[in-house]
N, C-alpha and C positions, 0 to 999 in steps of 0.2 A: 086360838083366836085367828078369825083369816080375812080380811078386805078383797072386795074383787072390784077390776071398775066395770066400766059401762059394755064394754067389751069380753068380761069372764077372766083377766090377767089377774094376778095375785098382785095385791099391791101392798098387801102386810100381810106377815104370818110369825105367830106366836106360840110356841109350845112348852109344856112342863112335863114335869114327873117327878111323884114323890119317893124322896130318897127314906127307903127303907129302913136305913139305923137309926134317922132321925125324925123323921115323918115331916120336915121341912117338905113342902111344893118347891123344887130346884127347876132355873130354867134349860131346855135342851137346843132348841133353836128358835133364832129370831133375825125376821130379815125384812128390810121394804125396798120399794122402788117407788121412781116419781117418775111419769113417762112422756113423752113428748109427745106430741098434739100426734102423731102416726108411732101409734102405744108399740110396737115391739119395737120399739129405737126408747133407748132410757136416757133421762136427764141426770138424774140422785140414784145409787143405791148404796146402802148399809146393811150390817149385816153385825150382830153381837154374841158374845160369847158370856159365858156364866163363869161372874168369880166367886168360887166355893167359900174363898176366904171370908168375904163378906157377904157373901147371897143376894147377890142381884147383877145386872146386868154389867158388861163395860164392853167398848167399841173394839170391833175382830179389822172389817175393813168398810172402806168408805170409797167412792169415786165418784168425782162430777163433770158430766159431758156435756162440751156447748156443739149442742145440733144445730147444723143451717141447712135447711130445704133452699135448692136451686133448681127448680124444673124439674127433671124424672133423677137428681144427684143430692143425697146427705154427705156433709163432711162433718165430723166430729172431731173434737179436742178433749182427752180425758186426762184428768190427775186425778193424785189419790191424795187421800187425808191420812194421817195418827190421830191417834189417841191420846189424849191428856189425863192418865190416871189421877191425878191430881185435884183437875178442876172438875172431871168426869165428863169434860164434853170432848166434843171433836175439833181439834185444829185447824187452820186454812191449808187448802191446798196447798201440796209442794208443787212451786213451780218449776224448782229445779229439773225436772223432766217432764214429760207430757208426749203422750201417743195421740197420731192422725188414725183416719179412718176414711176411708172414700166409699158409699156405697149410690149403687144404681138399679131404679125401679123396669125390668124389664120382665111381660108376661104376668103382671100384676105379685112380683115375686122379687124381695132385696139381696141383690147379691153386693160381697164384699168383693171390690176392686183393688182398694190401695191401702197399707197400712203402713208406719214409720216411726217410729222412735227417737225423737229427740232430746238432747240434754243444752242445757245454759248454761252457753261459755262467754265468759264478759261482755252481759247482758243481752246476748245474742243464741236465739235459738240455733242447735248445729244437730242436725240430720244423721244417725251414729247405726241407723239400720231403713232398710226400704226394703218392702215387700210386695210387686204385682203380682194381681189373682186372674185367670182369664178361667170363668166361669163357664160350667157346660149349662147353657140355659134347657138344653131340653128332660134336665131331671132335678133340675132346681136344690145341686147341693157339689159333689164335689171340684174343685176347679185347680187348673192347671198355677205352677207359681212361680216365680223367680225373685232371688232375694240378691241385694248390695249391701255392706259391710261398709264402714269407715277407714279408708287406708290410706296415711300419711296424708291426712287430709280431702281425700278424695273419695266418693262413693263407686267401690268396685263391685262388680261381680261376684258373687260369692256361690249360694245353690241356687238349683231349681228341681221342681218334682213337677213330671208330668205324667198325667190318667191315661190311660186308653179302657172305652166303655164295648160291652157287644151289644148284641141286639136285641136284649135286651133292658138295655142301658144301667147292669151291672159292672161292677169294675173287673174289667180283666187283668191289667195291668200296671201296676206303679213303680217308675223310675223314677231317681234322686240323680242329680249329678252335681257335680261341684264344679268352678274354676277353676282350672290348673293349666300355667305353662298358656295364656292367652285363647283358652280357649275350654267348651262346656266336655268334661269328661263324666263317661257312667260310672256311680259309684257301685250303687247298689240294684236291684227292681224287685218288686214281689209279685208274683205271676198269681191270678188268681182264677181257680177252675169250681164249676158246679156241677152238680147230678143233680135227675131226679129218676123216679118219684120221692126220692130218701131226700132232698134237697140239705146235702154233702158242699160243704162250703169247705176246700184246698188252699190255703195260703203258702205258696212256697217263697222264700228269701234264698236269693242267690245275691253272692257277691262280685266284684270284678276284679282281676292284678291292680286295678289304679288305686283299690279302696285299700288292699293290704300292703302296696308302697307307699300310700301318703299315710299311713298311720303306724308305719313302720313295724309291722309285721310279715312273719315267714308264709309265701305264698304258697299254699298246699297243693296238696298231689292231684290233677286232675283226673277222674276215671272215664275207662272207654266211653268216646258217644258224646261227651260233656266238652261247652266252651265255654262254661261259665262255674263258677263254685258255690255250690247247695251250701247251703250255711245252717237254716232252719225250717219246719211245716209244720202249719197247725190246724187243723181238721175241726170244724164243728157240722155237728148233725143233727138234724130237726126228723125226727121221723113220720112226722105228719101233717098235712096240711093246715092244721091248727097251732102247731110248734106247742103241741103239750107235753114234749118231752125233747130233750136234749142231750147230744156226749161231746165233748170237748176233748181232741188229743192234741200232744206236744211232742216234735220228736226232730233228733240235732241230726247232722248228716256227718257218718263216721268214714272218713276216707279212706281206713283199710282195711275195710271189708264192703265199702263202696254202694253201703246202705244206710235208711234211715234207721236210727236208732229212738226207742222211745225214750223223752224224759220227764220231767215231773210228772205230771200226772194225771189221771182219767178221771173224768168228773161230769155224771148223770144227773140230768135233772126231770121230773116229771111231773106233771101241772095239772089242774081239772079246769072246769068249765069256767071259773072264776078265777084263775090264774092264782090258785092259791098250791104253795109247792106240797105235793105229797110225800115226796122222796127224792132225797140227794144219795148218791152216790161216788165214796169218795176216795180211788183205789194209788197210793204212792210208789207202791214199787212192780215191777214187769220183771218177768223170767222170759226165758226164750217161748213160753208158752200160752201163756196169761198174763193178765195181771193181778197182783195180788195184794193181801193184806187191805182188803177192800171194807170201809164200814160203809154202814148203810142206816141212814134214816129214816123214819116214817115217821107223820105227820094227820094228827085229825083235828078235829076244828068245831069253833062252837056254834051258836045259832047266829052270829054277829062278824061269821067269818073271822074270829081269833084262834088263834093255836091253842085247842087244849089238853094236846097229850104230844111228846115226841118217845119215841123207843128207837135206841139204836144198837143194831148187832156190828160184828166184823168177821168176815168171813164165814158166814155161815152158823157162828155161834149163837144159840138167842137171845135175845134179852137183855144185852150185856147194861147197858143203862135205861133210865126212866125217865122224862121233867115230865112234872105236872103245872100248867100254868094257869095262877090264881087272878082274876081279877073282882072289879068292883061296879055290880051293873053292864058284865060281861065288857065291857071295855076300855077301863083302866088297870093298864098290871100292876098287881100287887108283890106279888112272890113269886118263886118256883121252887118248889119242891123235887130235889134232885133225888134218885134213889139208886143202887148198885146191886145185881144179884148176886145171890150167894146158893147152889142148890143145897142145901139144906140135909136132904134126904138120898141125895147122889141117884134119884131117878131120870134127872135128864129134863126135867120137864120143871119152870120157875111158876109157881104156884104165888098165890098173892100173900103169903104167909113169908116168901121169901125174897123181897125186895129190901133190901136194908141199906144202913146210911143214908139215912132224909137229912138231903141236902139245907133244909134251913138251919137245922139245927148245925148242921155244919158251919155252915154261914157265920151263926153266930158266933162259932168257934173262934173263925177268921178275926170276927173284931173283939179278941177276949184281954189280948196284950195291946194297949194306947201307949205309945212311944211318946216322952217328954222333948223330943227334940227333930228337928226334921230332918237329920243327917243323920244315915242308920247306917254301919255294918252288920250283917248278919250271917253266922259261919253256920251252915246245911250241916245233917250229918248223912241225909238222907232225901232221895228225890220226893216230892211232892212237901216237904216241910214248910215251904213259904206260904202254904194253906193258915199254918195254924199264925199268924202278924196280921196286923191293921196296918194296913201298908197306905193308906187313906189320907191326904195331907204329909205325907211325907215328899221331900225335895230332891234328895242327892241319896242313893241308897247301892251301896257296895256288897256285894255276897262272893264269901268265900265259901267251895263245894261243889256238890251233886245238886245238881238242879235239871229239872226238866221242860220241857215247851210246854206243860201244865201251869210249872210255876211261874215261868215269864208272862204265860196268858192271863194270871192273875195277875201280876202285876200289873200289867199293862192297862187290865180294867179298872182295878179298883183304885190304884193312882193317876189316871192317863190325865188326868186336870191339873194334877202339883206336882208329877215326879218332871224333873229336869234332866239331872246326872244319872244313869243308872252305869255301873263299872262291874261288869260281868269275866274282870281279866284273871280272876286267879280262883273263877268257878271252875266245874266241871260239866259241862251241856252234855245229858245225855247223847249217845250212841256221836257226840261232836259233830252234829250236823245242825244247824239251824232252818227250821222252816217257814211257811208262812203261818204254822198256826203257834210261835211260837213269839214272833212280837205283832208279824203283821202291819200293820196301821199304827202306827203308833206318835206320839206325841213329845217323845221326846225332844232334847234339847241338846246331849251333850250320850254319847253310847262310845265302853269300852266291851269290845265282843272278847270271850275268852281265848286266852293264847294259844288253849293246846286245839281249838275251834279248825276243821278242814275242807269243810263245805257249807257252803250259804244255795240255799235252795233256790227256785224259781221264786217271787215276791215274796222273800223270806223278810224285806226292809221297806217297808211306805213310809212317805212323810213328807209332806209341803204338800201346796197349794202351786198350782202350774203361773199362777201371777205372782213373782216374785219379789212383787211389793205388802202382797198381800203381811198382816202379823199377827197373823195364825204363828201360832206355837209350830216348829218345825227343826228337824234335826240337819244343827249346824256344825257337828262336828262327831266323826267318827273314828276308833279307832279299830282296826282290822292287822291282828298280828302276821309274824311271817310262816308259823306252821300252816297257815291257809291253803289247800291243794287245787280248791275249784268253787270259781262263781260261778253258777248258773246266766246265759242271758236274763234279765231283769231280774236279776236276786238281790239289787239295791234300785227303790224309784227313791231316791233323796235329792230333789234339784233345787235345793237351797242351800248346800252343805258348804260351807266357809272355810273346816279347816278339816285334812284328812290325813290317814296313816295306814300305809296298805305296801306292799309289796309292789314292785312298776308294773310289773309285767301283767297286773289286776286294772293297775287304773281303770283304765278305757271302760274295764267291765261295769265302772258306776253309771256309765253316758249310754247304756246300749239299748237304753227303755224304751227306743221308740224308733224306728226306719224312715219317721219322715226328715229328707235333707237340713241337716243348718239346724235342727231343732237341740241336740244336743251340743252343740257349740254352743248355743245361748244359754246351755245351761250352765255350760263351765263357769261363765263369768260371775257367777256368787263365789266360785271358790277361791282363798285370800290363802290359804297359806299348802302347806304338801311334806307330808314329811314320810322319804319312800325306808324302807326297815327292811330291803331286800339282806338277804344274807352273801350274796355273793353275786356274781355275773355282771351283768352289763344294764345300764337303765336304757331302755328303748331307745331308738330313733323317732324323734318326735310326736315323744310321750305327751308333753305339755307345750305343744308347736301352736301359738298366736292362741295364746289365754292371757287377754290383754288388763285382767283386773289379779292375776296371780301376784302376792307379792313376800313372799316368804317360802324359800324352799332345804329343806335339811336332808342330806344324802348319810346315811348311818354309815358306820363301817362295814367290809362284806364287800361293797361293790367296789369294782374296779377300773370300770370304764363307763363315762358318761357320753350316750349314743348321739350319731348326728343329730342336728336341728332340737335336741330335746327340750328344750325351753328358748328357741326361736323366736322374737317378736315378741316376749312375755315382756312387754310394756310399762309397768308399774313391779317387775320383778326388782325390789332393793338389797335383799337380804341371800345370800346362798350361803348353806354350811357345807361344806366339804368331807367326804369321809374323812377323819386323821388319817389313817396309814393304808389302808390298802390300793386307792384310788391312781392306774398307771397311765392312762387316757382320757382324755377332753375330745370329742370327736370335731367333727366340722360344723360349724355355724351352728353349736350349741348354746352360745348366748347372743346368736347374733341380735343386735338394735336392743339387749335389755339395757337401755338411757338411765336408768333408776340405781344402777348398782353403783357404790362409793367407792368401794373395796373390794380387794379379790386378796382371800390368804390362800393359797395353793399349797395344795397338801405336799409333806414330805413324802416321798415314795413315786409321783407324778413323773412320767417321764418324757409322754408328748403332747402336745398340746397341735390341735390338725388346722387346718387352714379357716381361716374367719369366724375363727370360734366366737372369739369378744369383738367380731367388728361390732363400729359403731356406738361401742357402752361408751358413750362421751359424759357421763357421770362419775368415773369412776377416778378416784384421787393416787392411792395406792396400790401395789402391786406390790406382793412379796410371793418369790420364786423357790422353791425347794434348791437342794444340794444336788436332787438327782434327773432334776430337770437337763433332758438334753438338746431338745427339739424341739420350735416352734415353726410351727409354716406358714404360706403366705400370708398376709392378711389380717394374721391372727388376730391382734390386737389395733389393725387399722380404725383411725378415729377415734380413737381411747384420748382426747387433745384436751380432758382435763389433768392428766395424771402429774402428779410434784415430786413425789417418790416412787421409786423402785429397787426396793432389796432383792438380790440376787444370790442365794447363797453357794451355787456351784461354782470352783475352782477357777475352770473350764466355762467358756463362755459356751449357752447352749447355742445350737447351729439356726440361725435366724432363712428361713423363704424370703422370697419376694416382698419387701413393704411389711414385712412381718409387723412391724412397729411403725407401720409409718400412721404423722398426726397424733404420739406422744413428741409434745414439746421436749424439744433439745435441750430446752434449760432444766428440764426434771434430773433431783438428784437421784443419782444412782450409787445405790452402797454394794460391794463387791468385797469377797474374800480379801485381804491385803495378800496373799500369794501370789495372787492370778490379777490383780489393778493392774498390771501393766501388759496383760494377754489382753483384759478388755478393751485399755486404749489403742490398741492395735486390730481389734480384730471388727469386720466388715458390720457395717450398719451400726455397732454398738459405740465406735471410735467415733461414729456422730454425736454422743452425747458430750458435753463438753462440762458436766459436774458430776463425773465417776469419783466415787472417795471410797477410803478406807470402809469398810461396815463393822462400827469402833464395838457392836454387840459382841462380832466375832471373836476379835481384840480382847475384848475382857472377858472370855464366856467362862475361862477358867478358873478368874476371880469369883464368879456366882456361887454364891453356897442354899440349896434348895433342901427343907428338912422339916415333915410331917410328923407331930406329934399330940397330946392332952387334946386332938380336935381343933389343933391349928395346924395352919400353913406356914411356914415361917420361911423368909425369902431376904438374903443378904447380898451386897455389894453389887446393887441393881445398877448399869451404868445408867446415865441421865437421859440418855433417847431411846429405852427399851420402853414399849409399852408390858401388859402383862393380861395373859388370858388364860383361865383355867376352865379344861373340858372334862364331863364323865368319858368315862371309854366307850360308849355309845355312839360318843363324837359329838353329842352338844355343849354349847358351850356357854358354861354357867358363869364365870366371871370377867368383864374385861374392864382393863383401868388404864388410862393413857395418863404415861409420864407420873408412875406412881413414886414414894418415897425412896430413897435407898436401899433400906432395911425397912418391910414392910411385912405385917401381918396378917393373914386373911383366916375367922373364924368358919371350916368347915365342917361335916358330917363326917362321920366315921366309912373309910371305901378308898376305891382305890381312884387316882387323878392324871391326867395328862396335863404337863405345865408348860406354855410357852412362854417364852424371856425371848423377843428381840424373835430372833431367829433358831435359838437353842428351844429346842426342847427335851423335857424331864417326866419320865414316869412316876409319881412316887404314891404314898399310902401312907394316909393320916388313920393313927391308931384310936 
C-alpha cells in the first residue's frame, strides 16, 4: 500500500508477506510522514514494526517537528515519542530533550546550517552539543563543520571536518581535527584520488602523532618518504560508464614491510540494463598472488523482472548450489527451493538427475522440533545441526558446540523478531573467526561471543539505528572474551551498546566505524557500564577519557597498572571494581573529576598511586588503603572534601607529594595499624589529621574465625565496625553487608571466594 502527495513524496507505505509455516499475511514495513507546506521539511513521521506475538502492528519510532519559515531560514524543534504497548498508541513527546535545526534556502537548494542538542535541566532548556555546517553551495551537498561539547558548564570547542573539492567538485580531501591544548589539532584526513576511463575511486585514511597520543596509543614506525601514517584504503571500480559492474577492495597499511596489505575482502558486482544484479562476486582470502576462495553467483530473471534462478560455484567448481524462486502471479514469493550437487556418475559434468537436497523440504525439517519454552539450550554435536530446531519465537537461546556461520545465519533469520539473548560462550565457531555472513545485521539484544573466538572480521557485528532514540530492537550489551587476537576496523557497527566486556586494548576497536570527527564520541555516550577481562598488562592511557554517561567500570584480575587519564572526566562514573590482587599502579589523572564515586577500596598489592589520579572525586566518602601501598603523588586525592574515613593499613606511612590530600577534611577519621599510630602522628601532611585511631579490625583480625562448608560461609567474632564483602576470583564482588552480625552466616554456591573483613582478607572454599 503507498500514498504519494501532490508532489510524488511517499506519504504512506505499507507492505506484507506471507509467512510460509503459517500462511498468515505478516507485516514487513510500515511508515508515514506529514509534511510541511515546503514537503521535503517533515512535520510527523512514524514508523511500525511487526509483533509476531500477536500479528499486527506496534510503534518502532515516532518524531514531531515544529517548522517555522523566516524569509529564505527553517528552524526546527524535534522530539521523539514511545510506545505504549499497553494502550497500543503513542505517548506525548519527551520533552526532556529536543534537537534544533537551522536550515537556509540558497540557489533554490536547503542546506543545513545549525543543529544542537538540548536537554532539561530545572525547567530550563541547556545546549549539551552544537554543530555549524558551512555548506559548499556550488554542489549542493557536502559541507564543512565544527562542533561544541558541554564543559563545566560552558560550550567548548570540540571537532571539526573540513572538505577540500577539485575541479570537478569531487571530494579530494577530508580532515577531522579535534581541540586540544587551546587550539584546532589534525587528527585524521582521507585523501581521496580518481582515474579514468576505469572511474577508480582511492580512499586513503592517514592518521597523525596527535591522534595516537590523545587515544593513547603506540605511535608507529614511519617509512621512507612519509609524514603522515597510512592507516587504511579502499578502492572501488566501476568499469563502465554505465556502473554495470563493480569491485570493491579493502586493504590495512603494514609498517614492516611498508606496504598495503589486503584485507577483508574482494567483492564484484555486475548489473544489466535494468540494474538487475546478474553476478556477485565474493572472494575472503588473498595469497601473495590472487585472491582466493572466491564464490560466485549468477542470477536470471523472470518476465516481471524477479529472480528466478540463482546457481553458485566457488572457485571454479560448478554448480555447487541451486534456489529456485516460486512465486504467485510472478510477483509475490512464495518458496525457494534450495538444492545441493552431488556428481552422481564422477563424470564431472551436474546433470539435472543430480541436484539433491530440495531445500523446502529441508525447511520443513527446520520446523519439525516446537520447543515448549522460550529459553533453549542446545548442545551441537556437529556443525550445521541447528538446521534441524524451530528456532522461531524462541528468546534467550544458549548453544554448547561446533557451530558454524551457517548456523548463526540461521538463527539470526529465523528468530531475528524474538531472539534477545543468544550466549555463543562455550560453543565452538568454526575455523574461530566470526564474519559478516555469520550474524551480520542482526537484532539482537544481549550477545555472548565464544571464548575460545580470535577474530571478528570486517562488519562481522551490525545493529542499531544511528538515532539513538530510535526503539528499534538493538544490541545493548556484548560480551567478547580475552582469547580475542584481532578486530577488524568496523568488525562491530553497535552504537547503542550499554554494557560491554572486551579486553582494553580492543575497546576503541568498537568506535572506529566511521572517520567523520566527534561522531564516535557521541556514540560512546549510550555506554553505562565496561567491564575490561584483560589478562595481564596495563589498561590504556585514556581508554575511556570524557565518556560522560559511563557509569559502572570492573577491572578483572591479570591487570596491573591502570593507564594515565583512563577514565578522566567519566562524569556519572559511580562504581569502580578493582582487580583484587594483581593491580601495582593507578596512573595520573586516571580518575580525575569522576564526582560520582562514594568509595574507593584499593586493592591489596597497589603500590603507587601517580599524581591527580582522584583529583576532584568530591563524592567520595571512604578510602581504604592497601598494606603495600607506599606512594601517593601530588594531588592525588586533591578535592576528595567529602571523605569521613580513611583506613590505611600500611605500617609505614605511605610517602605523600605536594597536596597529595589536600581538601580531605581534617576531621576525617583515620584508622592506622596501632604499630605505626604514632609514625603517622608524626609524619608530614598525615599529622594534619587530628582523628588518627587505632584500626580496632586490625586489633582483633586474629579473633576472626572464617570457615566454608555444607554450601555455607560461616564467619565468627566479627568486630562491630568491619563491614563484609565477598568476591569470585574473577574479582567481582558478589556480596557486601555493612555492619553485619557478629557471628554471621552467608548461604553460597559450591567454588572457591575471596573474603574481606575490615581490612583482613581470607581466601577460602565452600564445599
Amino acid at each position: 500500500k503507498k500514498e504519494l502527495t501532490n508532489e510524488g513524496r511517499i506519504s504512506f507505505y505499507e507492505t506484507y508477506q506471507i509467512d510460509m509455516n503459517t500462511g498468515i499475511l505478516k507485516g514487513i514495513t510500515k511508515y508515514q510522514y506529514e509534511f510541511f507546506s515546503i514537503e521535503q521539511f517533515i512535520n510527523k513521521y512514524e514508523s511500525y514494526v511487526w509483533d509476531n506475538t500477536y500479528n499486527h502492528w506496534k510503534g518502532g519510532t515516532k518524531y514531531v517537528n515544529n517548522n517555522t519559515l523566516t524569509g529564505n531560514e527553517i528552524n526546527r524543534e524535534r522530539f521523539y515519542c514511545t510506545w505504549n504497548d499497553t494502550t497500543q498508541t503513542w505517548r506525548t513527546p519527551n520533552l526532556s530533550k529536543k534537537y534544533t535545526y537551522k536550515y537556509t534556502l540558497v540557489n533554490n537548494f536547503w542546506f543545513l546550517i545549525e543543529s544542537k542538542i538540548y536537554s532539561l535541566v530545572n525547567g530550563n532548556y541547556v545546549c549539551t552539543n552544537e554543530t555549524l555546517y558551512t555548506p559548499n553551495f556550488a554542489i549542493n551537498q557536502n559541507q564543512n563543520s565544527e562542533s561544541k561539547t558541554l564543559v563545566n558548564g560552558q560550550l567548548t570547542n570540540s571537532t571539526r571536518t573540513a572538505y577540500t573539492f577539485n575541479s570537478k567538485n569531487s571530494v579530494s580531501l577530508i580532515e577531522s581535527y579535534k581541540w586540544l591544548e587551546n587550539q584546532w589539532k589534525l587528527m585524521y584526513k582521507s585523501d581521496y584520488q580518481y582515474s579514468t576511463p576505469d572511474s577508480t575511486q582511492t580512499e586513503i585514511h592517514y592518521n597523525t602523532p596527535v591522534y595516537y597520543q590523545t587515544y593513547g596509543q603506540v605511535v608507529p614506525n614511519l617509512c621512507q618518504g612519509q609524514t603522515l601514517y597510512p592507516d587504511s584504503k579502499y578502492v572501488s571500480k566501476n568499469y563502465s560508464e554505465a556502473f554495470q559492474s563493480e569491485t570493491n577492495y579493502y586493504y590495512l597499511w603494514d609498517e614492516t614491510s611498508c606496504s598495503w596489505i589486503p584485507e577483508g575482502s574482494k567483492q564484484t558486482y555486475i548489473y544489466d540494463n535494468n540494474y538487475n544484479l546478474l553476478s556477485e562476486t565474493y572472494c575472503p582470502t588473498h595469497t601473495t598472488t590472487d585472491w582466493t576462495d572466491c564464490q560466485n553467483t549468477t542470477y536470471t530473471y523472470n518476465s516481471k523482472n524477479r529472480i528466478k534462478e540463482s546457481i553458485t560455484t566457488t572457485d571454479g567448481i560448478p554448480q555447487m548450489s541451486k534456489s529456485e524462486y516460486m512465486y504467485i502471479a510472478d510477483t509475490l514469493q512464495t518458496r525457494i527451493n534450495y538444492y545441493l550437487t552431488e556428481d552422481l556418475n564422477a563424470d564431472g559434468i551436474i546433470g539435472d538427475n543430480e541436484w539433491v537436497n530440495n531445500g523446502y523440504t529441508k525447511y520443513e525439517l527446520k520446523n519439525s522440533k516446537i520447543f515448549d519454552t522460550d529459553s533453549v539450550h542446545i548442545t551441537t554435536q556437529d556443525y550445521d545441526n541447528l538446521n534441524l530446531y524451530n528456532l522461531s519465537g524462541i528468546k534467550k537461546l544458549k548453544v554448547t558446540g561446533p557451530i558454524s556461520c551457517e548456523d548463526l545465519s540461521a538463527v539470526n533469520q529465523l528468530s531475528e523478531d524474538s531472539l534477545d539473548l543468544l550466549d555463543l560462550s562455550d560453543a565452538l565457531l568454526q575455523n574461530n573467526v566470526l564474519t559478516d555472513s555469520c550474524l551480520g545485521r542482526t537484532n539482537l539484544i544481549k550477545l555472548l561471543l565464544p571464548k575460545t573466538l580470535k577474530i571478528i572480521k570486517a562488519n562481522a557485528i551490525e545493529s542499531g539505528e544511528q538515532d539513538v532514540d530510535s526503539n528499534e530492537k538493538s544490541l545493548r550489551e556484548l560480551v567478547i572474551y580475552a582469547d580475542i587476537e584481532k578486530i577488524e576496523n568496523s568488525g562491530i557497527f553497535a552504537i547503542q551498546l550499554e554494557k560491554v566486556t572486551i579486553p582494553s586494548v580492543f575497546f576503541n576497536k568498537l568506535y572506529t566505524m566511521m572517520s567523520i570527527s566527534g561522531i564516535n564520541d557521541i556514540y560512546k555516550t549510550s555506554l553505562q557500564s565496561i567491564t575490561f577481562n584483560d589478562l595481564s598488562g596495563k589498561i590504556p592511557d585514556a581508554v575511556c577519557y570524557n565518556m560522560p554517561y559511563l557509569k559502572s567500570v570492573t577491572i578483572l584480575d591479570g591487570v596491573s597498572e591502570i593507564g594515565n587519564n583512563a577514565f578522566k572526566s567519566c562524569g556519572m562514573l559511580s562504581k569502580v571494581n578493582f582487580p583484587p590482587s594483581t593491580l601495582r599502579k593507578i596512573g595520573y589523572n586516571a580518575f580525575w573529576g569522576c564526582n560520582e564515586l562514594t568509595s574507593l577500596e584499593l586493592p591489596e598489592g597497589l603500590i603507587a598511586i601517580d599524581y591527580s589520579a582522584f583529583w576532584g572525586c568530591s563524592g567520595v566518602t571512604t578510602i581504604n588503603m592497601p598494606s603495600s601501598l607506599n606512594s601517593i603523588a601530588q594531588n592525588a586525592f586533591w578535592g576528595c572534601s567529602a571523605v569521613n574515613t580513611m583506613k590505611v593499613a600500611a605500617q609505614s606511612p605511605p610517602s605523600l607529594g605536594n597536596n597529595a590530600l589536600q581538601g580531605v577534611p581534617r576531621s576525617a577519621k583515620v584508622f592506622v595499624p596501632e604499630i605505626g599510630i604514632n609514625i603517622y602522628k608524626a609524619a608530614p601532611q598525615w599529622k594534619e589529621f587530628y582523628n588518627i585511631k587505632t584500626d580496632v579490625e586490625i586489633q582483633n583480625a586474629t579473633e576472626i574465625i572464617v570457615s566454608g562448608s555444607n554450601g555455607q560461609l560461616q564467619l565468627r567474632n566479627i568486630p562491630e565496625t568491619c563491614d563484609v564483602q565477598v568476591y569470585n576470583l574473577a574479582g567481582i564482588k558478589l556480596i557486601d553487608i555493612a555492619k553485619p552480625d557478629r557471628n554471621t552466616t552467608i548461604n553460597l554456591s559450591k567454588g572457591a571466594y575471596l573474603v574481606k573483613i575490615g581490612t583482613m582478607r581470607v581466601k577460602t572454599i565452600i564445599q
